[in-house]
C-alpha positions, 0 to 999 in steps of 0.5 A: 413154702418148702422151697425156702426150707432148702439149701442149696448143693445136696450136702445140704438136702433137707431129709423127709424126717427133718420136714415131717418134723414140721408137722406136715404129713409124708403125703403133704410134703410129697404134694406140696413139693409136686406143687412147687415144682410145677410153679417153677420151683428147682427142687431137686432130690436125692438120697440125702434128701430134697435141696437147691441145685448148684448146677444143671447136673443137679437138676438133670439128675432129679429130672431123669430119676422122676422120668425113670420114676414116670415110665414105671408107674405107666408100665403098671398102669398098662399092666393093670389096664390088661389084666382089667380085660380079663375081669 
């Protein structure tokens, strides 16, 4: 599990490289972490990588960076689902 790869506070975040490096794939790490986090697992991440979080704000911060990350990819979508009429 990656979550038990993980320290806690952002100065100790786990890079994307560092867990790569454990012989998993970018999109393996992507999924397991989605997994994770859907069982309930506090993984938040940020520039400096993935870690635990020492406060709410921590949690706060990753929640609305995925929100952020959700309304984007549901504006293409719709995007794509009009330019689709036109075929």
């Amino acid at each position: 599990m990656i979550w038990e790869l993980l320290g806690a506070g952002e100065e100790n975040a786990v890079t994307m490289k560092e867990l790569k490096n454990r012989g998993w794939t970018e999109r393996e790490i992507r999924e397991r972490i989605r997994q994770e986090r859907f069982e309930g697992h506090l993984i938040c991440s940020g520039q400096s990588g993935y870690y635990l979080p020492q406060t709410v704000s921590d949690v706060m911060n990753t929640v609305n960076r995925l929100e952020t990350i959700s309304k984007e990819t549901k504006a293409v979508a719709e995007k794509m689902k009009e330019e689709m009429a036109r075929l």
